[in-house]
NUFIPA-714553 format. One record per residue: x, y, z of N, C-alpha, C, O, CB in turn. Coordinates in steps of 0.001 Angstrom, whole numbers, plus 500000, padded with zeros to 6 digits. Glycine has a CB too. Example, Ala and Ser with C-alpha at 12.3 -4.5 7.8 and 13.67 -1.06 7.14 Angstrom:
2
513190494310507800512300495500507800513200496700507800514236496681508465511308495527509046 512850497750507080513670498940507140512900500030507870513409501138508039514084499402505725 
END
This chain:
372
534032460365502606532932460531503563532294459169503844531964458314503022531866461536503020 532199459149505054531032457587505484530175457646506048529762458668506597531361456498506244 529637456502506071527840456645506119527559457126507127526361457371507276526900455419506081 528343457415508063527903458209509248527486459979508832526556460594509354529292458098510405 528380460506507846528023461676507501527254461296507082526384461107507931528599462479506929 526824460872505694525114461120505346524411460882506249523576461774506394524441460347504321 524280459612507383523045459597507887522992460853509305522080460830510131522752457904508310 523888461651509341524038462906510045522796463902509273521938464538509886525769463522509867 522934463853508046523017465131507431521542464942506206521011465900505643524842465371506655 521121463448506028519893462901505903518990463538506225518908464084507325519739461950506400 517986463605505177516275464692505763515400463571505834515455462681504984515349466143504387 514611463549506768513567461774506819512341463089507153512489464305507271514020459888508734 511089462186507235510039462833507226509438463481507896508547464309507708509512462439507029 510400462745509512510361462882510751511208464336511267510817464927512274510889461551511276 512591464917510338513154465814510587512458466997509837512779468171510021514414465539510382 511321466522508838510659467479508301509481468213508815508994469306508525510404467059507344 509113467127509814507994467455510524508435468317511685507528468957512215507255466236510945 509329468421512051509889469123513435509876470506512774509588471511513425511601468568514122 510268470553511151510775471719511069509051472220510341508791473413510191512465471813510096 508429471545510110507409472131510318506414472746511284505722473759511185507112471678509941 506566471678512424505809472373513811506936474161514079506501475072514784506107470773515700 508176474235513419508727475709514199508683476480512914509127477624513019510519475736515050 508302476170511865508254477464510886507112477691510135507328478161509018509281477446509880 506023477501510420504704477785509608504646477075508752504788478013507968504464478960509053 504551476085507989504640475615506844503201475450506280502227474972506862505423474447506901 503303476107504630501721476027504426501988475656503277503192475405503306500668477273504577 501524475426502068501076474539501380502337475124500110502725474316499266499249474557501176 502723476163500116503812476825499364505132477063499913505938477881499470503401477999498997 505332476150501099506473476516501499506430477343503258505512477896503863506961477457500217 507886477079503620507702477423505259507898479242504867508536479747503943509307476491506638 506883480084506234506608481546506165508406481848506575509172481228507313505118482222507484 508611483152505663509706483973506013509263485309505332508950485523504161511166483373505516 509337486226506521509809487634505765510910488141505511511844487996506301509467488576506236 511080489041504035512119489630503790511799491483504067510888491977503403512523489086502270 512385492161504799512531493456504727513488494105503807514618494328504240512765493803505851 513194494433502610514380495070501662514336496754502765513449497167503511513737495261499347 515185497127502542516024498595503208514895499804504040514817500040505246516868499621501578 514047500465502803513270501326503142511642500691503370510630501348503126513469502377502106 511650499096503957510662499125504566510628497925505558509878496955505662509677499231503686 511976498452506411512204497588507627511055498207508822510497497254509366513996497734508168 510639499365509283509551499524510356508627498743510060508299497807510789508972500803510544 507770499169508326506520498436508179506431497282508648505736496996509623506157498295507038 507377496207507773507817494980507737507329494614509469506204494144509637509577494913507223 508244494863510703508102494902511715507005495072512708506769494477513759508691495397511742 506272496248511963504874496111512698503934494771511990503277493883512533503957497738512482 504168495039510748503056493786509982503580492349510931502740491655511503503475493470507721 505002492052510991505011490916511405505007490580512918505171489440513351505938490460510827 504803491693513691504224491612515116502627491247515452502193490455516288504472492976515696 501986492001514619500795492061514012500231490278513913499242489806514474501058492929512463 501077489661513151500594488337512750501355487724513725501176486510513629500803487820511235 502056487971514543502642487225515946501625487075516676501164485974516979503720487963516843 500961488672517199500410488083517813498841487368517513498133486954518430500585488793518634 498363487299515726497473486833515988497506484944516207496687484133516640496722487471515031 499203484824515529499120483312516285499221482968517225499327481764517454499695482550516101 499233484059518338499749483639519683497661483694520485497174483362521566501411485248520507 497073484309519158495530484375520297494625483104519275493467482724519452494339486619520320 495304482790518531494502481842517369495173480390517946494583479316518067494986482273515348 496404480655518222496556478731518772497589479013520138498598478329520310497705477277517162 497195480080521042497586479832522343499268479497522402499886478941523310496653478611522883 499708479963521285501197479786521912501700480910520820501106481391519855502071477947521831 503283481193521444503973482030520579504569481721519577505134480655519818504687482570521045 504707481939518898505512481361517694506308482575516871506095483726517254504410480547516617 506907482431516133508169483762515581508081483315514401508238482146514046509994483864516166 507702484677513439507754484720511991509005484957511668509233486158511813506914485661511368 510550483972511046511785484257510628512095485564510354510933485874510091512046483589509650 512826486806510164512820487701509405513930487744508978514871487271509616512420488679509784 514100488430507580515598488850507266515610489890506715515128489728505594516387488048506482 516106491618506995516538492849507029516222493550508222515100493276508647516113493476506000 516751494225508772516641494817510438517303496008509916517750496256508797517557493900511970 517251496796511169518106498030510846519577497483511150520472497729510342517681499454511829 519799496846512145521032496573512606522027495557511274523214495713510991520710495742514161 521281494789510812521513494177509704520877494061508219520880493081507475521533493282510121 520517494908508079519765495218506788520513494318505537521708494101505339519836496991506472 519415493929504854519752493280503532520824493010502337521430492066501830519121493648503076 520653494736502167521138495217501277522434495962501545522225496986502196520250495835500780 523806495743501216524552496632501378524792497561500137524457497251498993525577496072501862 525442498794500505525883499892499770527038500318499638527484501119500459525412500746500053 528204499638497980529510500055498588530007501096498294529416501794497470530423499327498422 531205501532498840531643503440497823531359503437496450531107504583496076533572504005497673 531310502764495722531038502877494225529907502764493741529739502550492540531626502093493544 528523502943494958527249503314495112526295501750494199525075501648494072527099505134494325 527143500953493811526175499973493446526013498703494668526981498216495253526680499379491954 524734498345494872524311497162496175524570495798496022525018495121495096522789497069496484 524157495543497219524314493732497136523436493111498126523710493195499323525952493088497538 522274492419497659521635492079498726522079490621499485521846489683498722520276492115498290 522522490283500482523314488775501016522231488264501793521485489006502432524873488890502086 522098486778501754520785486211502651521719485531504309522589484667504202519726484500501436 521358486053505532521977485441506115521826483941506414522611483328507139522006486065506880 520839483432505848519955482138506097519872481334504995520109481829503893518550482417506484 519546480059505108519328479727503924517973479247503545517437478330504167520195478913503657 517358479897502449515994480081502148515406479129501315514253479355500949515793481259501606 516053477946500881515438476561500173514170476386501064514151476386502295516565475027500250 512833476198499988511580475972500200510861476816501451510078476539502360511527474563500356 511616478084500950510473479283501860509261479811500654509314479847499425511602481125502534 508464480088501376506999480673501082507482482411501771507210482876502878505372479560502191 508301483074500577508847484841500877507417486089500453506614486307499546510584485286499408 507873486712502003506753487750501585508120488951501814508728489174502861504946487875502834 508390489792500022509313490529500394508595491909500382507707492247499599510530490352499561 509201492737501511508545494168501914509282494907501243510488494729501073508506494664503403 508261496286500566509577497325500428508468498516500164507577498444499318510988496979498909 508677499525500972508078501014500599508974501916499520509979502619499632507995501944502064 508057501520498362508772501738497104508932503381497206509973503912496819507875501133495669 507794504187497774507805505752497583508022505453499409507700504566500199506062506839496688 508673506615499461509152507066501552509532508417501516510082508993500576510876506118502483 509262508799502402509760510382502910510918510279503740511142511301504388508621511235503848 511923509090503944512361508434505162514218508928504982514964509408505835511887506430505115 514522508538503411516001508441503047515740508987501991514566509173501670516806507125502956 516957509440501068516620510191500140516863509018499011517624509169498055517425511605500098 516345508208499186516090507514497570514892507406496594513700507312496888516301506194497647 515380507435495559513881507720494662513417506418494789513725505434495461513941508232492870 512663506671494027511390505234493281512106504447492779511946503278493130510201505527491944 513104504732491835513441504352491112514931502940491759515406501812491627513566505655490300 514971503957492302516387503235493135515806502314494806516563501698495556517761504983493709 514456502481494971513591501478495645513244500340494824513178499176495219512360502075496102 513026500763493644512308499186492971514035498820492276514134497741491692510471499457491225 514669499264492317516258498661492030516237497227492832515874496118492442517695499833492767 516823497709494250516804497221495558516051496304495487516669495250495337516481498014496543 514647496148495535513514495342495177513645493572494436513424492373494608512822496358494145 514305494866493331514257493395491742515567493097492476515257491905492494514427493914489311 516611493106493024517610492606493201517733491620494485518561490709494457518384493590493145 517025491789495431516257490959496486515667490049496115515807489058496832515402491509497163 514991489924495209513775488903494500514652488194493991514545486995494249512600489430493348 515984488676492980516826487398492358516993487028493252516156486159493498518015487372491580 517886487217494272518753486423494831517998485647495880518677484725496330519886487168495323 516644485763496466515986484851496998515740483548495411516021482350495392514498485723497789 515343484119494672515040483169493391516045482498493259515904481303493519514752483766492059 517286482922492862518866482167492734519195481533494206520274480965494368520280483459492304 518527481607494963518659480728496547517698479775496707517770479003497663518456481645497927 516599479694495730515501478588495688514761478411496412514429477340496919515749477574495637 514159480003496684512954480280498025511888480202496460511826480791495381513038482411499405 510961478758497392510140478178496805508545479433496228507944479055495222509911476902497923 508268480168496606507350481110496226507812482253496883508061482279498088505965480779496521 507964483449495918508011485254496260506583485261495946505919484607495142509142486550495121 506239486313496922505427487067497102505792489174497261506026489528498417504919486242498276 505802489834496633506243490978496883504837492191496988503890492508496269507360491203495719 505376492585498306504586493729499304504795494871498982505892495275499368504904493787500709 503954495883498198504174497125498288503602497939498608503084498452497616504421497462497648 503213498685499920502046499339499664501418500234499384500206500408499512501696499324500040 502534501162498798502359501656497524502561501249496065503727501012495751502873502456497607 501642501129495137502033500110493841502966501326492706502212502207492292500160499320492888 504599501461492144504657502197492058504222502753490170504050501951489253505706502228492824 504157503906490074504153504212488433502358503561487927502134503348486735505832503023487452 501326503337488926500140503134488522499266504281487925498176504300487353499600502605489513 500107505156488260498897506347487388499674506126485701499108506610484721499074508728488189 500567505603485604500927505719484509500881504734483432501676504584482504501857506063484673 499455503868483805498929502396482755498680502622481593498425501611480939497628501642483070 498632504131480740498658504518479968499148505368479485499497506149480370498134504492479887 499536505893478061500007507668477594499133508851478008497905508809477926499997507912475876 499631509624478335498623511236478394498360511042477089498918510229476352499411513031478771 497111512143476686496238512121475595497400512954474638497866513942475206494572512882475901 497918512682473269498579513788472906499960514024473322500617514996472947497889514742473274 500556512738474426501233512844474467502554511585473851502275510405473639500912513312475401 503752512099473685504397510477473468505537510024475093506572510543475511505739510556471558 504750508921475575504872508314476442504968506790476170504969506156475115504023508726477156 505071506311477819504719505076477461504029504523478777504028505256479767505954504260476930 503453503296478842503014502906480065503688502135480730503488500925480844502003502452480049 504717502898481328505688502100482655504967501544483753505561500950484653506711503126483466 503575501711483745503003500324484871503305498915484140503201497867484778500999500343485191 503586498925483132503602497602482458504864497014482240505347495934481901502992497662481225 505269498356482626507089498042482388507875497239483777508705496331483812508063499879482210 507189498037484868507083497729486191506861496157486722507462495514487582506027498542486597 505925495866485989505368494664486288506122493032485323506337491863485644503683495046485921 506263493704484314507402493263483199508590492631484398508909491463484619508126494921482030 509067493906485036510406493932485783510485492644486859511416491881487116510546495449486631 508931492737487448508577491531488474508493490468487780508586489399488383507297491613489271 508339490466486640507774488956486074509341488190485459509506487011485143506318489231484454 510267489230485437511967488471484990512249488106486493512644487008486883513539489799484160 511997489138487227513122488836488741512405487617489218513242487077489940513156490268490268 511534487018489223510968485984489423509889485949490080509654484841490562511621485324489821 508897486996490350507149486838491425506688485984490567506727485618489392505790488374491671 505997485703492134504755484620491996503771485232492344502747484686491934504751483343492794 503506486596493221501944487128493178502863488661493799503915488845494412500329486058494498 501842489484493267502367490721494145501110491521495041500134492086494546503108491908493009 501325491436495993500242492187496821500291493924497264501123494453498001500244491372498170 499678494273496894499579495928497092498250496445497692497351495606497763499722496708495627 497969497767498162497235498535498569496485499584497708497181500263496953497857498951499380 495355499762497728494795500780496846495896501376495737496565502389495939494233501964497793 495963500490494429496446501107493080495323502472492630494150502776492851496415499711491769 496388502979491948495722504354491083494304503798490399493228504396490408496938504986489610 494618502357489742493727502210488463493577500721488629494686500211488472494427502732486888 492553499718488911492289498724488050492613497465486744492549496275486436491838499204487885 492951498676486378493464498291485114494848497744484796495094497387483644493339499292484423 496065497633486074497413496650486678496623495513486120496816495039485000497887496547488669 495758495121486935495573493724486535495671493069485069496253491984485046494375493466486949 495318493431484166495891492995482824497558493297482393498059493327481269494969493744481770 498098493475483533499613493694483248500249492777483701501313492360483242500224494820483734 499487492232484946500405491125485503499927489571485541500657488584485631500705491511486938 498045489628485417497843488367484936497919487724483642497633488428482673496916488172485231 498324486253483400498391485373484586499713485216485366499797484872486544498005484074484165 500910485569484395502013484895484882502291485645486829503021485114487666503467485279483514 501863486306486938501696487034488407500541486989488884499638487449488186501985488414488489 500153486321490458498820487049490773498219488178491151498194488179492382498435486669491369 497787489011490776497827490750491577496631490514492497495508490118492183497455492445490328 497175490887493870496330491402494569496023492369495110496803492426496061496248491030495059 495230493410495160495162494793495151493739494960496215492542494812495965495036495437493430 494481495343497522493549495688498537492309496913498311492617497734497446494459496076499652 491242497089498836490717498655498487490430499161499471489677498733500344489574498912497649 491270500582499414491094501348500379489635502031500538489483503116501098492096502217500261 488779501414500086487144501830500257486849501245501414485813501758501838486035501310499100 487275500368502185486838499945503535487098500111504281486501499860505329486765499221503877 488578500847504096488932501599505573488332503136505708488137503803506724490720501739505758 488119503441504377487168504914504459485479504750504876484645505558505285487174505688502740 485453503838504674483845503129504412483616503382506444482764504058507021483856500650503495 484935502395507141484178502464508572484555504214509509484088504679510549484965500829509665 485601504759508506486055505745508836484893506263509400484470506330510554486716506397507913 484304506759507856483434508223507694481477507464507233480549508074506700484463509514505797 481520506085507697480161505379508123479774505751509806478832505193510367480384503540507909 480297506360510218480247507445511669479452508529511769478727508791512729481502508146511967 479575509119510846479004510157510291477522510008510599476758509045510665479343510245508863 477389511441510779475388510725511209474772511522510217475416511788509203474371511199513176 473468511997510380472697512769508867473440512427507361474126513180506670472836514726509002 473100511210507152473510510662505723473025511445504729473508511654503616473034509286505417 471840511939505317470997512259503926471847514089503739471849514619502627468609512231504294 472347514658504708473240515962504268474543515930503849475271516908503672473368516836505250 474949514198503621476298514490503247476481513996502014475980512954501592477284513993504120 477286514824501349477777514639500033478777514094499646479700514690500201477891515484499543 479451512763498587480550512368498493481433512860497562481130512055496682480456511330498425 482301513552497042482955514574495868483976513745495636484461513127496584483479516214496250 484426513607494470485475512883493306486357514825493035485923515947492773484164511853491232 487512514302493263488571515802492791488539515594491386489296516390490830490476515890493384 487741514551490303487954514847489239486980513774488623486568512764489194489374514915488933 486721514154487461486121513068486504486315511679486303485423510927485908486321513379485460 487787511239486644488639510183486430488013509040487784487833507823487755490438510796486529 487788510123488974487523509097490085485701508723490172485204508033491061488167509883491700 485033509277489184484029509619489522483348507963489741482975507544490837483458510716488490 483303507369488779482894505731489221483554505388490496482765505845491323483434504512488071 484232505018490947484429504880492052484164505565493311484195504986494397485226504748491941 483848507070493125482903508254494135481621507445494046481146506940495063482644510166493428 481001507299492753479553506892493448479653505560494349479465505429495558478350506581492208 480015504599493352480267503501494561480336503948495862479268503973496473481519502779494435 481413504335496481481608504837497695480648505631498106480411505133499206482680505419497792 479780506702497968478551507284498044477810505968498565477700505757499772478019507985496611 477146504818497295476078504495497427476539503759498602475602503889499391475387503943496323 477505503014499210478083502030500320477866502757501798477554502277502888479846501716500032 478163504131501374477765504771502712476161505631502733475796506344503668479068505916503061 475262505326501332474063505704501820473765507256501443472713507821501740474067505428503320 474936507915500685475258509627500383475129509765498978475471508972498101476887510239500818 474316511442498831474634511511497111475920511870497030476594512038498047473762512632496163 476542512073495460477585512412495327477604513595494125476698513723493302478313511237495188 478691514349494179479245515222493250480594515069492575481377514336493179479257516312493823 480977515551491571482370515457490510482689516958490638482025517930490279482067514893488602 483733516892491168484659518336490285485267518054488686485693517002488208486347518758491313 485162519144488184485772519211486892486926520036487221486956521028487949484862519788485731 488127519328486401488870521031486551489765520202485440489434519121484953489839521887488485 490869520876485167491973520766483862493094520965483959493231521606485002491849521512482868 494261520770483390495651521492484023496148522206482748496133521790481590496972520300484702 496753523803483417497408524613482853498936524967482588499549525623481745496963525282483262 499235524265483642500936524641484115501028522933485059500182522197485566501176526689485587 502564522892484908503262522004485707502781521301487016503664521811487706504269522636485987 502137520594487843501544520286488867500421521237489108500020521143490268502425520183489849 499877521989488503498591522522489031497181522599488410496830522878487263498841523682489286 496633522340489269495233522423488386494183523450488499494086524170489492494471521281488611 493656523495487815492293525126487784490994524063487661490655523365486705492357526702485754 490548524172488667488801523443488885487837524626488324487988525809488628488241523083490926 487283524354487850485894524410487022484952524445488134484724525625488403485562523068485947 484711524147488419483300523689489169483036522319489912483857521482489536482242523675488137 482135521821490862481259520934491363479895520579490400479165521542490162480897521513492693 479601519575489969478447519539489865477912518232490395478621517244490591478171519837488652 476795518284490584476080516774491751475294517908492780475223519132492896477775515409493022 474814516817493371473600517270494720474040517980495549474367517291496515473012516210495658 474249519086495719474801519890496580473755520847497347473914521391498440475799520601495856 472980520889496745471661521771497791471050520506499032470622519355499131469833522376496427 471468521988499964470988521225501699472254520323502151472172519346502895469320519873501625 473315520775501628474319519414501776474980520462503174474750521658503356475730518835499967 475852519528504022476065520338505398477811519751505765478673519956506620474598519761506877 477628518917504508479149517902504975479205517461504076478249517101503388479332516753506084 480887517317503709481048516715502716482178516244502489483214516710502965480720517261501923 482084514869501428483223514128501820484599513863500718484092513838499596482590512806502220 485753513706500621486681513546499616487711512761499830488636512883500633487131514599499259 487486511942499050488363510512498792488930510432497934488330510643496880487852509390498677 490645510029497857491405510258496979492297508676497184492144507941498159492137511791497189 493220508400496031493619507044496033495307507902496507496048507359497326493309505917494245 495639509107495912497115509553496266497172511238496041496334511751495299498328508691495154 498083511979496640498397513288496292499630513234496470500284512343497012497784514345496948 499949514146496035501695514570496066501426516237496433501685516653497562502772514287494122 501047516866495690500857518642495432499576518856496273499411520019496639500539519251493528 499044518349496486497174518204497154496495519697496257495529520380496599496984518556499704 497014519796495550496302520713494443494967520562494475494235521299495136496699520441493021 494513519481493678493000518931493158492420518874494699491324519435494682492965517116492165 492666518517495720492171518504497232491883519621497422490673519833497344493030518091498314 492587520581497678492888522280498093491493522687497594490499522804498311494406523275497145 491558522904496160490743523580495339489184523190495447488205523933495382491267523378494015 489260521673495649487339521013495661487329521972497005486754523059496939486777518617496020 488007521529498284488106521879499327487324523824499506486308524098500144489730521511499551 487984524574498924487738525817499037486896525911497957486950527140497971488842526682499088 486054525649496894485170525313496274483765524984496919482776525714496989485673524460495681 483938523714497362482888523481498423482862524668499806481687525025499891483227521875499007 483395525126500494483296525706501423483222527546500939482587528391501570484438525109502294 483743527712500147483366529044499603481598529690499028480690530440499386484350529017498376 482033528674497826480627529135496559479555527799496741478713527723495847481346529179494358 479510526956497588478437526220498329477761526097499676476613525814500019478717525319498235 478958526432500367478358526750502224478452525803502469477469525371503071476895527255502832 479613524774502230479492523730503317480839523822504064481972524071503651479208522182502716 480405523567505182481208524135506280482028523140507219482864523327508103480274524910507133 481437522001506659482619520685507288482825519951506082481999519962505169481985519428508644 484006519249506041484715518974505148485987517932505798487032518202506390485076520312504515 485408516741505416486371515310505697486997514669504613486273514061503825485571514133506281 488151514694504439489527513629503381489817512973503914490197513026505083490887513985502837 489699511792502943490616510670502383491419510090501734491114509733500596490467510262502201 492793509799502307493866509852501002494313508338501736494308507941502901495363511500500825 494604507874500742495633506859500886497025506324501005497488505414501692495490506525500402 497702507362499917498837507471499650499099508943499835498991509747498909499100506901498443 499496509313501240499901510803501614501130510680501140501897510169501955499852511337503178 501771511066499741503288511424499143503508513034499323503761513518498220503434510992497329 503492514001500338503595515154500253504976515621501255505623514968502073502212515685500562 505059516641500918505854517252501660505787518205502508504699518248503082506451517504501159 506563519024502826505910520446504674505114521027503535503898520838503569507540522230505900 505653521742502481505180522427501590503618522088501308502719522842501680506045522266500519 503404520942500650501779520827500874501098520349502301499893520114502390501258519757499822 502053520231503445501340519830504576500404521228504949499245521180505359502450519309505816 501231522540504693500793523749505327499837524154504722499171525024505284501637524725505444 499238523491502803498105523866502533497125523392503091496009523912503094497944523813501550 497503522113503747495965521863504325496295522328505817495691521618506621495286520020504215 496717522858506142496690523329507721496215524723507290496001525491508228498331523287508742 496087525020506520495371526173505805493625526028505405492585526627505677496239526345504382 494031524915504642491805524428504967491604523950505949490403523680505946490838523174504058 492090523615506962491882523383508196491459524751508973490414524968509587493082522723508700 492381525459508803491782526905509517490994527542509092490057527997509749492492527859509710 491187527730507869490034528752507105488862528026506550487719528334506886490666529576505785 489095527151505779488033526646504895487353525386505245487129524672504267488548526474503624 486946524902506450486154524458506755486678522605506812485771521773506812485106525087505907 488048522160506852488637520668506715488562520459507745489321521199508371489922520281506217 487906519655508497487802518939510107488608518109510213489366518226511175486574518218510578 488766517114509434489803515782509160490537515459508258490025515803507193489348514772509116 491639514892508097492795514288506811492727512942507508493098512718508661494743515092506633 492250512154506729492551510798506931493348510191506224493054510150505030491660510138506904 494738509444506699495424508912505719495796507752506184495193507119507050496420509635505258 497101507325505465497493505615506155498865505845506367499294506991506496497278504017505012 499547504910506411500705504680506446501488503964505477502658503637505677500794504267507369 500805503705504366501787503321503180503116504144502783504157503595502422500969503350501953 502948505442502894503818506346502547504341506684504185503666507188505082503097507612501570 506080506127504247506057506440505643507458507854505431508447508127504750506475504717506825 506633508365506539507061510027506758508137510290507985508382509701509038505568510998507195 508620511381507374509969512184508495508986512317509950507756512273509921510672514354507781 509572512437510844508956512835512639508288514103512243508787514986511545510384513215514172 507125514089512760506446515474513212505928515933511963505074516808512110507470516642513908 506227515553510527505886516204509470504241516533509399503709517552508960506405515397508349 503689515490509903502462515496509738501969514905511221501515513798511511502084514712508419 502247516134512082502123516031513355501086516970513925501348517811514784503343516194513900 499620516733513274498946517415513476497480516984513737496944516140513019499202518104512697 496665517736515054495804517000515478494611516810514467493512516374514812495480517486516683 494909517147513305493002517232512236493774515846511749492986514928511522492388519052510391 495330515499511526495077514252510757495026513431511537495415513475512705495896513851509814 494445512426510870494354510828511602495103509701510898494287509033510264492760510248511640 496520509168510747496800508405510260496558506788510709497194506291511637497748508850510112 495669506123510015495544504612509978496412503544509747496568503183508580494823504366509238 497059502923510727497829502047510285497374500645509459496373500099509923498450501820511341 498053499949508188497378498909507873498089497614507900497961496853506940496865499139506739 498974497230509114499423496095509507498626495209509753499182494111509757500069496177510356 497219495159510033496485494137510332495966493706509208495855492491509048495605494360511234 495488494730508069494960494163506971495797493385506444495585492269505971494531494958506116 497076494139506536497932493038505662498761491803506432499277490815505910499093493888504833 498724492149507716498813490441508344498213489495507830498695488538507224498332490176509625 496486489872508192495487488690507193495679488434506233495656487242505927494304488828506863 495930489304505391496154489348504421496662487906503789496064487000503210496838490358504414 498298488148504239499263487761504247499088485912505086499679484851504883500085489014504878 498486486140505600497832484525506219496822483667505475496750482460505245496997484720507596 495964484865505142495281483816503858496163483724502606496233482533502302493721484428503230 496770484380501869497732483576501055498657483032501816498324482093501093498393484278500051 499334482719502406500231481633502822499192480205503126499884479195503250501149482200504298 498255480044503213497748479204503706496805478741501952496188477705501703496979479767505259 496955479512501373495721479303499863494264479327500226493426478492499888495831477628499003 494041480600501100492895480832501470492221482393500862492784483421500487493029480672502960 490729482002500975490146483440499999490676484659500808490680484612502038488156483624499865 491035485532500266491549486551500624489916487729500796489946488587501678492868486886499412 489013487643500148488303488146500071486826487640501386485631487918501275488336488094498675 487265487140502110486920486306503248487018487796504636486130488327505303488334484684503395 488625488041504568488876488925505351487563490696505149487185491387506095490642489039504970 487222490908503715486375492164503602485629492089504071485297493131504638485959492637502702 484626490761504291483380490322504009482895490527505390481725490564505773483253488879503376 483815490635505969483589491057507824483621492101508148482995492513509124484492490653508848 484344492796507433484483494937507473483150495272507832482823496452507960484842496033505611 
END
């Protein structure tokens, strides 16, 4: 080879700068998204989302790289059912935000075989020498499970989970309303956790609401109850706790309401996830039965259900007094499943655009609430 190839093929400061004016470059490396399999839509809206806020923040267009599409997705699948994720690009000194909707109603893969996919994406960006992962979930998965049931022998696979991220190689993981708080001692320091709260998108939801002083805020259980009042006192409302217990396999038997419930005319229920909407159902026809309140607004975050529990609440919708289901889109769903005019699903591509801009840039993330 002669010096004409190297000085072909030479990086000067000047070829670095070009490639900085076309790929974002922030202080960790130039922006690329990765879409692992079952969360190529999200991926797509989030990164339209932050298209166009660079196109109204500095007047020109610019294109966030991506790599998984439907047409070319990431990950292949061969007859002998084990994957391979291939990079079509080459990812030396990217700043990776990798997507993946660990729980979906979309394909029939579990959890389990989502966070597979996941950790196997993360090596091979890591073994390709993409300078910082970042991994997107927005559902965080196995968070109700940071600890053993009482009495029971278990273990706490949130820790195991996070364990899993900390071999494949993260550098911070960003998620959406976790079950519990308490992630964070699983993944700091060697990970940064960042964990959005879905209290502010309920906060401008159901801050609409007029006669504060008749509405009541209800926890489906003891467990949420610190976080019910919070949410209460933010919107200005007393609050109440259901008690209830479980007898059998996914179901629960409520006990009672107790909290301020005299003169109450509305009332409100905020939940971090359901699967069975059991504990929902029951406050639900609880309050509207043996109290008289006759409107009745939810909040869920993580809608994991199926037709089967869609039709219980199209059931407190008719009978028992549910005006609204508010949910998001972390958990993304089959057509029409939840094609119904009481719910309102919230999309959260914008939160997590910003999101996603103040860390790429090493900016407070907590900057973006402070404006809610």
């Amino acid at each position: 080879m002669d010096d004409n190839f190297f000085q072909e093929h030479f990086t000067t400061s000047d070829k670095f700068n070009n490639i900085k004016e076309d790929s974002l470059v922030g202080p960790n490396g130039w922006l690329l998204f990765v879409a692992c399999n079952s969360a190529i839509e999200f991926t797509k809206i989030v990164k339209e989302k932050y298209e166009n806020y660079l196109h109204v923040n500095n007047g020109q267009k610019k294109s966030v790289p991506l790599i998984g599409t439907e047409e070319d997705p990431i990950t292949r699948v061969f007859s002998d059912t084990e994957t391979c994720p291939r990079l079509p690009i080459h990812v030396a000194g990217a700043n990776v935000y990798v997507f993946q909707c660990i729980h979906e109603n979309l394909t029939n893969n579990t959890v389990n075989e989502n966070i597979q996919q996941l950790l196997q994406v993360i090596s091979t960006l890591r073994a390709h020498r993409a300078q910082t992962i970042t991994v997107v979930t927005p559902y965080s998965p196995y968070s109700r499970q940071d600890k053993p049931s009482f009495m029971k022998r278990e273990a706490a696979l949130a820790s195991l989970f996070a364990n899993q991220l900390k071999v494949a190689g993260v550098d911070i993981y960003l998620t959406y309303h976790p079950h519990t708080l308490s992630l964070y001692g699983f993944y700091e320091p060697e990970i940064k956790f960042v964990a959005l709260s879905g209290h502010d998108l309920f906060r401008s939801v159901f801050d609409k609401l007029e006669n504060k002083e008749e509405i009541v805020v209800v926890s489906t259980d003891a467990g949420g109850a610190k976080s019910t009042i919070h949410f209460s006192e933010s919107l200005g409302s007393s609050y109440a706790i259901s008690s209830k217990f479980r007898r059998e396999k996914d179901k629960s038997n409520l006990i009672g309401v107790i909290g301020d419930l005299e003169n109450k005319k509305t009332a409100i229920i905020t939940d971090d996830e359901t699967v069975t909407g059991n504990s929902i159902i029951n406050t639900i026809k609880t309050l509207n039965k043996y109290h008289g309140i006759e409107q009745i607004y939810v909040g869920v975050t993580h809608f994991k259900v199926n037709l089967k529990t869609i039709n219980k609440f199209v059931e407190a919708h008719e009978k028992y007094g549910l005006k609204e289901l508010h949910i998001t889109n972390t958990i993304p769903q089959k057509p029409g499943v939840i094609n119904h005019d009481f719910i309102k699903i919230h999309g959260l591509n914008s939160i997590f655009a910003a999101t996603i801009n103040k860390l790429h840039y090493n900016q407070s993330v907590s900057e973006i609430f402070s404006r809610l």
